[in-house]
N, C-alpha and C positions, 0 to 999 in steps of 0.2 A: 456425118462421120467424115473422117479427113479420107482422102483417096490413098491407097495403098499404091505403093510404089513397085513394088516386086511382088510376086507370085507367092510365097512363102509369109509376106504380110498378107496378104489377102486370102488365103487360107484360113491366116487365124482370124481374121475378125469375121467370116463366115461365121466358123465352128463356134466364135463366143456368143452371139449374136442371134440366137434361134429363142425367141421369146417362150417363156416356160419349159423349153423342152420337149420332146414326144408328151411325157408324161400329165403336163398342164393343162396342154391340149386336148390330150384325150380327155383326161377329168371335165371339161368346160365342155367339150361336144356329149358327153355322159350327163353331165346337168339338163344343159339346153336338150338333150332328148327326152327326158324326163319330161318337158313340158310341152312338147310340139302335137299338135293335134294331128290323129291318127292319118286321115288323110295327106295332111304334108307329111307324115313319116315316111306314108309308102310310099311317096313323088321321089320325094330325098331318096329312098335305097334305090328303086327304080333308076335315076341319074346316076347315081353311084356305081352301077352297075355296068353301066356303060365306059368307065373308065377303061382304056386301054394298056395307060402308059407301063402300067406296071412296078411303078411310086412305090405304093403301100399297097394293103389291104383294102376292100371294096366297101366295109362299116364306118359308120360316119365316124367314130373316133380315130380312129388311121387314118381317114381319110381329114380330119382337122390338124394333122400335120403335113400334109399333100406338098401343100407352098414352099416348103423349108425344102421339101425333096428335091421340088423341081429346081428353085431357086440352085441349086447345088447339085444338079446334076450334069451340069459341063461345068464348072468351074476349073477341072483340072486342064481343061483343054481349050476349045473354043471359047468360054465363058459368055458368050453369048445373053442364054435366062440368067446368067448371075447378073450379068451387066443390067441387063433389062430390069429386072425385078426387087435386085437385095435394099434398095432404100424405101418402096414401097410396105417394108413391117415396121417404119417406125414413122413416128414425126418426134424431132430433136426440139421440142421447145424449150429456150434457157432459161434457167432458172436465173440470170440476169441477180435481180435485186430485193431477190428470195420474195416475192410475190406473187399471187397467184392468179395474177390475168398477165400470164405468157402471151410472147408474141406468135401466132399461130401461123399467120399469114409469111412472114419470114421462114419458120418451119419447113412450111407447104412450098418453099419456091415460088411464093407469087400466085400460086394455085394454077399452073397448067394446063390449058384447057385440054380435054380430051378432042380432037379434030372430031367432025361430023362423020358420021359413018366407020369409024376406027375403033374398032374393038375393044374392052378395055386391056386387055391381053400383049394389046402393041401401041398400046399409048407409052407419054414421053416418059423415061425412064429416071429422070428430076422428078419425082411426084412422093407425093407423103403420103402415109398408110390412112390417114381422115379420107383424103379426096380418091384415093382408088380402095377405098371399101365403099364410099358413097358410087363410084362408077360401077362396080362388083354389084353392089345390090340394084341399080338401075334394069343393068343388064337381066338380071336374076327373075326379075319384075314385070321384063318387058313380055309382053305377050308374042312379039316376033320376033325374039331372039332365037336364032339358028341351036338343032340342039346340043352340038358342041361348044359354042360359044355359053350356054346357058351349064353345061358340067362346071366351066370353068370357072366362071362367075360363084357358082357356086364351091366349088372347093378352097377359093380364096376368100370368101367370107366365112367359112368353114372357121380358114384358121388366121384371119385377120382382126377377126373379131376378138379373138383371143390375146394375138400381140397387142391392141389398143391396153391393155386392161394391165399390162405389163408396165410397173412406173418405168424402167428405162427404155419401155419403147414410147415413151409418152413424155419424153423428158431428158435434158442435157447437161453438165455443170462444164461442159467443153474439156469432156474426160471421155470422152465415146461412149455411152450412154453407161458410164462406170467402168470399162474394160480396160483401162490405166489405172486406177485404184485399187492396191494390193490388200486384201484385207485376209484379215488370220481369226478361228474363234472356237472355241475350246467343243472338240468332238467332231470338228471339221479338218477336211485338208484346205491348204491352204489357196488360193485364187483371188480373183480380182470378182469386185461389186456387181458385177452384170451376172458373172456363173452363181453368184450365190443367189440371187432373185430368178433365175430363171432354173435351177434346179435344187439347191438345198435347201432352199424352205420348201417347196414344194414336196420333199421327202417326207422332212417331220411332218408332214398332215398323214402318210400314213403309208404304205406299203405299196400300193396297188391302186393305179388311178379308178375302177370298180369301187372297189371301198370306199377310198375318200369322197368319190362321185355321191354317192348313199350316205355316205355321213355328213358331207355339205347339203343337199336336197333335204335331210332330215331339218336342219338348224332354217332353210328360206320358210318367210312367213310369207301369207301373201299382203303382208303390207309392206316386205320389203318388194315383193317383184312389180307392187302397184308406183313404186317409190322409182325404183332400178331402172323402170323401160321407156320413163319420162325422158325427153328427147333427144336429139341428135348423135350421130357418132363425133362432133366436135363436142360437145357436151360430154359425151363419154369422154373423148381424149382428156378436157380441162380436169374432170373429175379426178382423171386418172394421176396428173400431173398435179393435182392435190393434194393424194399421196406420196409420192414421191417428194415435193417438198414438206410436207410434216415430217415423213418417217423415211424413207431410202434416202436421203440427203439430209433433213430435220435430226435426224435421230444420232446421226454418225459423230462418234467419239472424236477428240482432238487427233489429230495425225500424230506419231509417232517421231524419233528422229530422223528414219529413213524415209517418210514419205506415206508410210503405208500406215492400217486402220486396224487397232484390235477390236473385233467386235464384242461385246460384254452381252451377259445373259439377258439383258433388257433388252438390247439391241435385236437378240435372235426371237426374244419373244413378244417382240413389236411387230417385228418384219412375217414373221411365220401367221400373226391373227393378221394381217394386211394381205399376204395372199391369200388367205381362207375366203375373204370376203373379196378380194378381188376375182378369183377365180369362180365365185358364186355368181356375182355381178354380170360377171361376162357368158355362163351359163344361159343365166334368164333374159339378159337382151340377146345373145346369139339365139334364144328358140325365138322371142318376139318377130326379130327377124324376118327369120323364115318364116314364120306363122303369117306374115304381112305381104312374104313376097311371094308365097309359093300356095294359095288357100285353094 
């Protein structure tokens, strides 16, 4: 994302920029609990428990939006965790030459090593959402991790596991992950291509992330979660960026004369069965997860 220059642009690309929304997030930490074996359940609320900050709510769906909180919690002042944190939900891979082996490595910064002994909490703050959820889940893993350091660990894969699964957090056209692309579509107001993947399709699936939680969990088989939790969080990301160039980029109508995109009913009803399954996806490896790193 390009650096904001004034305070008032850096607001907004905060506020656009919050992968799925509260809402996503809870739905994905509502799945992924569905399948977390009983004893990592009660480690997880136990940790949870121990939050202080006063963020959210202390249940792990509140608390899979924790990150966006904190990230945004001096932003108006200090900005400090914004500075620190806010490129950490995505990795901007371009879609270049509409193919789909992105450059990842460019993405990532070169992949930044986290220093020896340095938290992943104050590692470098050029770093990509792949390699600080792979540090997040080390942490998570580690049998000596301190037990503050080990909340944290954990409430950033809470809800970073989440933003992977988001194609514009997984994906570039050198538009800010869509948030320059004005798009308009019949039963919506109007915004730009990031707010409508991170919160209007996520509406039509259904009223209340509880619900939808239940009505996604109904439709996973377990050939897709045997399918889903086959390897890495960069394999998740390319995956994610698969979609994204088929359908949140593939899918998009001719530009208009002004620039901007009317979406057409195919379009919404492309986009709306691609989060269904993206937010499923990321349910069932967000419980693998934990199930791996917390037993």
């Amino acid at each position: 994302m390009l650096r904001a220059c004034a305070t008032a642009l850096l607001v907004m690309v905060a506020t656009s920029a919050d992968a799925w929304g509260d809402a996503g997030h809870e739905i994905v930490a509502r799945v992924a609990d569905h399948y977390l074996q009983p004893a990592v359940r009660a480690r997880i609320a136990a940790l949870l428990k121990t939050d202080t900050t006063g963020l959210t709510a202390k249940d792990i769906a509140a608390q899979a939006t924790w990150a966006d909180k904190y990230r945004d919690s001096d932003r108006n002042s200090t900005q400090l965790r914004y500075e620190q944190t806010r490129e950490w939900h995505f990795t901007d891979i371009q879609l270049k030459s509409r193919r789909e082996d992105g450059d990842v490595d460019t993405a990532c910064f070169g992949h930044p090593p986290l220093p020896a002994g340095t938290p992943a909490l104050q590692g470098p703050k050029h770093a990509c959402l792949i390699d600080k959820l792979d540090q997040f889940i080390v942490e998570l893993r580690a049998p000596g991790t301190p037990p503050e350091e080990r909340l944290r660990a954990l409430q950033f894969v809470l809800h970073l596991v989440g933003d992977l699964h988001q194609p514009l957090h997984s994906s570039d056209d050198h538009d800010r992950g869509g948030n320059t692309r004005n798009v308009t579509a019949a039963g919506f107001s109007p915004g730009n291509l990031h707010r409508f993947w991170d919160t209007e399709f996520v509406r039509r699936l259904g009223p209340k992330p509880p619900v939808v939680a239940n009505l996604l969990i109904a439709k996973i088989t377990a050939k897709d979660r045997a399918m889903w939790v086959d390897g890495s969080p960069e394999d998740w990301a390319r995956d994610t960026f698969g979609v994204a160039l088929r359908t949140t980029y593939g899918k998009l109508p001719a530009p208009l004369a002004d620039g901007g995109y009317a979406l057409d009913a195919a379009y919404v009803a492309a986009a709306t069965r691609a989060t269904s399954l993206q937010l499923s996806k990321a349910g069932v490896r967000l419980a693998q997860v934990l199930n791996t790193a917390l037993p």
